[in-house]
N, CA, C and O of each residue as an XYZ file, in Angstrom:
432
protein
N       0.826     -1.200      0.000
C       0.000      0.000      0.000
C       0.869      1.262      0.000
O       0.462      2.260     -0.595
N       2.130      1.269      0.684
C       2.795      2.152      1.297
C       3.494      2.670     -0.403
O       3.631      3.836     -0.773
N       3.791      1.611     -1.078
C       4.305      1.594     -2.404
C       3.732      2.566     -3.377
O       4.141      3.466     -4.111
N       2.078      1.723     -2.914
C       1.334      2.863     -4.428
C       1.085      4.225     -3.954
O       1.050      5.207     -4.696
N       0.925      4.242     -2.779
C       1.012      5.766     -2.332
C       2.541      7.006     -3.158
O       2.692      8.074     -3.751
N       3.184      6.020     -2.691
C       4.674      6.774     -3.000
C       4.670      7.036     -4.576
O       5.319      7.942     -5.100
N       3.818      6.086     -5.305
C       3.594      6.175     -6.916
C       3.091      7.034     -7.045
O       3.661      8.080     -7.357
N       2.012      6.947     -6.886
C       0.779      8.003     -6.643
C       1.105      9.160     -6.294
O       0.620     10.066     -6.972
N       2.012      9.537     -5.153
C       2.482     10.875     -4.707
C       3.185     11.512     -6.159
O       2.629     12.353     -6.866
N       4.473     10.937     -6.413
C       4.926     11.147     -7.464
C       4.615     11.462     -8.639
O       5.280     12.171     -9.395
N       3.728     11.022     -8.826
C       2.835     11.311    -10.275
C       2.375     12.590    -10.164
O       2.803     13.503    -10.869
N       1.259     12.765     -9.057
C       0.793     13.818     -8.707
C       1.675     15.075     -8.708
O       1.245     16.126     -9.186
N       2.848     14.982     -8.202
C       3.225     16.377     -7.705
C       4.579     16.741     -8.880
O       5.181     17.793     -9.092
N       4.699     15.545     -9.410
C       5.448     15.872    -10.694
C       4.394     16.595    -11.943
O       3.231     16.223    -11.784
N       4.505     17.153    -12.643
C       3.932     18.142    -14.106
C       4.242     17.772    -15.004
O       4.675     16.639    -15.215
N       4.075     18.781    -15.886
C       4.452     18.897    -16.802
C       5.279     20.197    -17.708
O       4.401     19.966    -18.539
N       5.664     20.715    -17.994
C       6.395     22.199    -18.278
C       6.892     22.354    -20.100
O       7.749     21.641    -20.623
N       6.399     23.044    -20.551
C       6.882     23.810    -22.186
C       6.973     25.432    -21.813
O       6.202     26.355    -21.549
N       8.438     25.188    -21.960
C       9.442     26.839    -21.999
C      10.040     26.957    -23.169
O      10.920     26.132    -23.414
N       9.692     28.116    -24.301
C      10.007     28.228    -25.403
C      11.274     29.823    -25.290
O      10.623     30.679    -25.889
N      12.361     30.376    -24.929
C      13.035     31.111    -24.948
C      13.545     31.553    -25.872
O      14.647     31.004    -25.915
N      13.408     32.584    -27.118
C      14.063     33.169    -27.590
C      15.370     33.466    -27.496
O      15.650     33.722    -26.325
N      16.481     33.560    -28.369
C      18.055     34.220    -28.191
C      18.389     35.423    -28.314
O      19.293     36.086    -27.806
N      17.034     35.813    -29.525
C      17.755     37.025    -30.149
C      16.440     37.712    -30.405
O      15.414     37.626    -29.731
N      16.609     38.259    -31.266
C      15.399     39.121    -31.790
C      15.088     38.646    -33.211
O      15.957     38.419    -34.054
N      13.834     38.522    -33.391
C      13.437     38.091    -34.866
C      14.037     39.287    -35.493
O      14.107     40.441    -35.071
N      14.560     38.623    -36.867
C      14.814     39.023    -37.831
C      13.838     39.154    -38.902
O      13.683     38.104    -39.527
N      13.329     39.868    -39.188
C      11.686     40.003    -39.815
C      11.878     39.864    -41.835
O      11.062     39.505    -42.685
N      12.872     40.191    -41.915
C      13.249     40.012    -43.012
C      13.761     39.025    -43.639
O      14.246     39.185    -44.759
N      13.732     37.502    -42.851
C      14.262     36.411    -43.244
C      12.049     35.813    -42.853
O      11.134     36.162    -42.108
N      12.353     34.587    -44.186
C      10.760     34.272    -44.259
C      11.043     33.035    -42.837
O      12.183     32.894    -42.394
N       9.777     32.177    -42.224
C       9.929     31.180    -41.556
C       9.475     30.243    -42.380
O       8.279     29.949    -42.400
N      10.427     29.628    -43.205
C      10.318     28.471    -44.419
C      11.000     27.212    -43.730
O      10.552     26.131    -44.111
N      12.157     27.169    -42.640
C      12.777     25.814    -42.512
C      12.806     25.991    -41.098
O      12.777     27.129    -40.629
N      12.888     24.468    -40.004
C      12.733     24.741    -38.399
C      13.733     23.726    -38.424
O      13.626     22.687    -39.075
N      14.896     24.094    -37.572
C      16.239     22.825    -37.200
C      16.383     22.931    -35.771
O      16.657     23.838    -34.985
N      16.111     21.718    -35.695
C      16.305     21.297    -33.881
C      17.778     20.387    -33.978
O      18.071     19.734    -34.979
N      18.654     20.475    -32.730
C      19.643     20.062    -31.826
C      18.740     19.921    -30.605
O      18.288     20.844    -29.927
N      18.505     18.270    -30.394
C      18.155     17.829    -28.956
C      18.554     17.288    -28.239
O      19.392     16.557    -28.768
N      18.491     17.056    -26.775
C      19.072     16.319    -25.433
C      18.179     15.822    -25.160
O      17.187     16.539    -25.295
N      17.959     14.682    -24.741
C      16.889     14.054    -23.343
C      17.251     13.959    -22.380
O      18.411     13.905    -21.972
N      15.829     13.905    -21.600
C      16.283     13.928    -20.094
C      15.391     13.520    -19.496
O      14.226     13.905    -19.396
N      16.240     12.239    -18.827
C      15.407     11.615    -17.802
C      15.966     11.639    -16.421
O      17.083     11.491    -15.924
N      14.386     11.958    -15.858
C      14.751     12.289    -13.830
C      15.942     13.252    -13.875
O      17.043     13.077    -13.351
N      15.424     14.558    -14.770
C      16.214     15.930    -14.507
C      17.688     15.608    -14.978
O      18.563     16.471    -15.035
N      17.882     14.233    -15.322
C      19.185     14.303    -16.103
C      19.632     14.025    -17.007
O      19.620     12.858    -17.397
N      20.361     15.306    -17.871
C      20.289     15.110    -19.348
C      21.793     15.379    -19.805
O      22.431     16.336    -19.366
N      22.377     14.349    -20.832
C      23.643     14.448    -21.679
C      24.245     14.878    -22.676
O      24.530     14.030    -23.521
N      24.500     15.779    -22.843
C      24.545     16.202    -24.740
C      25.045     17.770    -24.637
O      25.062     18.633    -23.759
N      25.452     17.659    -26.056
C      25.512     19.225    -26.097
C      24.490     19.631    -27.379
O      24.643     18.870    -28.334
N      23.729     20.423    -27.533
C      22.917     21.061    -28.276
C      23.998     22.241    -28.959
O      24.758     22.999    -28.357
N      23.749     22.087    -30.550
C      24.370     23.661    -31.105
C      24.054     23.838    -31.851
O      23.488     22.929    -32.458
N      24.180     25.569    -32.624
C      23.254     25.965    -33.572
C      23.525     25.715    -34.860
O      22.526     25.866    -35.563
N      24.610     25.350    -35.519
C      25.119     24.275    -36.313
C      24.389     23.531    -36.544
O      23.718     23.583    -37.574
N      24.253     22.347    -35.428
C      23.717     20.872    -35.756
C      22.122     21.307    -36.133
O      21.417     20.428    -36.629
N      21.528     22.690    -35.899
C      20.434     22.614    -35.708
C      20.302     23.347    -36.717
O      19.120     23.319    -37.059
N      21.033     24.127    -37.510
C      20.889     24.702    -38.696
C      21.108     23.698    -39.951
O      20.759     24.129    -41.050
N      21.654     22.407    -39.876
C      22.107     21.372    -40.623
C      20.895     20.370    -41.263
O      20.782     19.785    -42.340
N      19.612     20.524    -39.431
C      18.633     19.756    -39.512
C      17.453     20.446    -40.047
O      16.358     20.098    -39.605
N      17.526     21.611    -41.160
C      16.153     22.125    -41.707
C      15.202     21.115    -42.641
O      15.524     20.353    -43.553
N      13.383     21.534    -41.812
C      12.565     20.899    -42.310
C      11.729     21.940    -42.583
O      11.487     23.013    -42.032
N      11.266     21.267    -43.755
C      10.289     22.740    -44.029
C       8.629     22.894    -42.861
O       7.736     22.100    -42.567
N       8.771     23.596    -42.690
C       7.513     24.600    -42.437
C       6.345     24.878    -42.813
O       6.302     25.910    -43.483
N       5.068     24.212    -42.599
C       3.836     24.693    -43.467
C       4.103     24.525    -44.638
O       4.835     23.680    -45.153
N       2.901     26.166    -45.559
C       3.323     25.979    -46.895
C       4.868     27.078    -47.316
O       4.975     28.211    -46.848
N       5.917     26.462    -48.243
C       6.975     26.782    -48.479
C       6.258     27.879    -49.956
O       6.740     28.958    -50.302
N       5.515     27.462    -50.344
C       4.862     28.584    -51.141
C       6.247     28.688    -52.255
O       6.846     27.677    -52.622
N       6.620     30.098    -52.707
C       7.542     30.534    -53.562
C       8.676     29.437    -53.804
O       9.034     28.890    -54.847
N       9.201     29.276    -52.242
C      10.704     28.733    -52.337
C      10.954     27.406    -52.680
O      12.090     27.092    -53.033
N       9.891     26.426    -52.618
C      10.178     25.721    -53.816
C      10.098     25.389    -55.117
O      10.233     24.199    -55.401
N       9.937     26.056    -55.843
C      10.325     26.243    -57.215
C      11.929     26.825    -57.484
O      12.747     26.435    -58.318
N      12.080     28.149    -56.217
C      13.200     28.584    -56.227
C      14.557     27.609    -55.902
O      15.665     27.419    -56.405
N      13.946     27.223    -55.005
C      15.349     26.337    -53.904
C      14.445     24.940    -53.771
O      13.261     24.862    -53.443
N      15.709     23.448    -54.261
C      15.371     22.220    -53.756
C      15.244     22.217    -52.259
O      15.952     22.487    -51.289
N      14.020     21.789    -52.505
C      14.062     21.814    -50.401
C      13.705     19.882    -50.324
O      12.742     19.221    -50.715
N      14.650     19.605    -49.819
C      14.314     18.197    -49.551
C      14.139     18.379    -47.756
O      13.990     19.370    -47.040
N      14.283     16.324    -47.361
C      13.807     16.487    -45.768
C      14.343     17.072    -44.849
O      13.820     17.333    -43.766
N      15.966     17.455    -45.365
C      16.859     17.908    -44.183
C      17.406     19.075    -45.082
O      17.902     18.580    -46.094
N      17.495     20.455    -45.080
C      17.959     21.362    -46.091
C      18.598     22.244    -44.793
O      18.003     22.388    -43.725
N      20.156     22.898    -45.158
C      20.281     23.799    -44.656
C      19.677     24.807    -44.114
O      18.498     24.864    -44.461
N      20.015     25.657    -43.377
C      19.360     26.770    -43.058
C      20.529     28.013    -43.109
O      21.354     28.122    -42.203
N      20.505     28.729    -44.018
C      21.467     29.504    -43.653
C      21.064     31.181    -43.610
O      22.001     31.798    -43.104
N      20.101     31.943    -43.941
C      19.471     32.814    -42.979
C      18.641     33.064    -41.546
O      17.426     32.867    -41.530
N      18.961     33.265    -41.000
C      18.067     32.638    -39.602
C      16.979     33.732    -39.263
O      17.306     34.845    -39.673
N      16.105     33.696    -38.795
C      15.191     34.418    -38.355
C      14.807     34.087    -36.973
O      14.380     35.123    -36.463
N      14.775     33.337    -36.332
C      15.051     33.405    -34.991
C      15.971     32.388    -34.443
O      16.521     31.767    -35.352
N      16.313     32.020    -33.293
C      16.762     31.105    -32.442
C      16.142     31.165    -31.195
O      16.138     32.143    -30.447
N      15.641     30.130    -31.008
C      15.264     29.739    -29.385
C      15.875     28.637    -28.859
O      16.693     27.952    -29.473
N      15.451     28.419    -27.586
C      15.504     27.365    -26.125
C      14.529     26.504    -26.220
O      13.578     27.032    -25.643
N      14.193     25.397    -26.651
C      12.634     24.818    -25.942
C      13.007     23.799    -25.466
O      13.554     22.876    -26.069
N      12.550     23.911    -23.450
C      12.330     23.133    -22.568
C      11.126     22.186    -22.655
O      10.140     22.873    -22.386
N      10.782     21.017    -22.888
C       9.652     20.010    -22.988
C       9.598     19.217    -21.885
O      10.616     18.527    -21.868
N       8.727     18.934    -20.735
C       8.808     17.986    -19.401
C       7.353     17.181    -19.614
O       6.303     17.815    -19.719
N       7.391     15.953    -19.660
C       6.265     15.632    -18.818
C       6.399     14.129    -17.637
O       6.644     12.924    -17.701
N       6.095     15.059    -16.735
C       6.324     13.688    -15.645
C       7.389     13.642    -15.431
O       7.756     14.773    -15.111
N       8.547     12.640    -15.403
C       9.991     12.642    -15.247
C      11.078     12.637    -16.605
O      12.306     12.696    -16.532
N      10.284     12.552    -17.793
C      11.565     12.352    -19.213
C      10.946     13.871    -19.819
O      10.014     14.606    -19.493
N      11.910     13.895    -20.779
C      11.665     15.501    -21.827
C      12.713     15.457    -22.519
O      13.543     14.579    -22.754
N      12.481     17.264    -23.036
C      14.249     17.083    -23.926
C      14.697     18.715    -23.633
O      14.009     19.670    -23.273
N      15.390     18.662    -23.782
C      15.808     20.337    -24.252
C      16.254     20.113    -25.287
O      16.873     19.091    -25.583
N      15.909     21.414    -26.295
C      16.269     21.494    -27.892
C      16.445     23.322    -28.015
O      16.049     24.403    -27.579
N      17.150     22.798    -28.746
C      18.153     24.307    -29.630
C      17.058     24.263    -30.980
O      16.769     23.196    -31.523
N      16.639     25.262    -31.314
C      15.434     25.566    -32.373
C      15.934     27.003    -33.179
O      15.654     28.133    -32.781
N      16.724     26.694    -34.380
C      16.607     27.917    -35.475
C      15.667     27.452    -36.385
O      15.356     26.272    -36.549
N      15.107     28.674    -37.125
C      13.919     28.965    -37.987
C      14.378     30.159    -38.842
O      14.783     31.233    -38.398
N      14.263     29.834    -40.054
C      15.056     30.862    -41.113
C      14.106     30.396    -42.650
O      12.953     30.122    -42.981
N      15.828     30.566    -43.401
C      15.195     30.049    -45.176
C      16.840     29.645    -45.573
O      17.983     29.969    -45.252
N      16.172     28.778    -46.430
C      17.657     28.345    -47.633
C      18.910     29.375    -47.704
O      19.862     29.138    -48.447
């Protein structure tokens, strides 16, 4: 009994948490056509890795509709990113696992 309580406690008083942090300031003049994540997981608050904006500019996927830019630019599943329009932080929790991820958003 003493067990499922302690389960039960745990569940309860653990959450859930999405923290999205900005780096910089949008750049308004770059479109939001490609999103590249660099991620870590983390389980029971402990997580291994290094996240960078590199790896995460390497991993562009397109975005909604790409409209113009593909006709202009091959956009396959993983396309550079090499104008950026923003960079963020996003913290993801639920319960005890999540990730933290490095998030640029730009164009070709």
């Amino acid at each position: 009994m003493r067990i499922v309580l302690i389960c039960l406690l745990t569940l309860i008083l653990s959450g859930c948490i999405n923290i999205t942090t900005e780096l910089q300031p949008s750049n308004t003049e770059v479109q939001s056509i490609l999103l590249g994540e660099d991620c870590t997981p983390v389980v029971l608050g402990v997580g291994l890795g290094t996240n960078t904006i590199e790896g995460a500019k390497k991993d562009g996927r397109p975005m909604g509709d790409v409209g113009e830019f593909r006709s202009r630019v091959k956009l396959n599943d993983r396309t550079v990113i090499n104008r950026i329009r923003t960079i963020q932080i996003t913290n993801f929790y639920v319960l005890l696992v999540g990730s933290s991820c490095i998030q640029v958003v730009g164009e070709p």
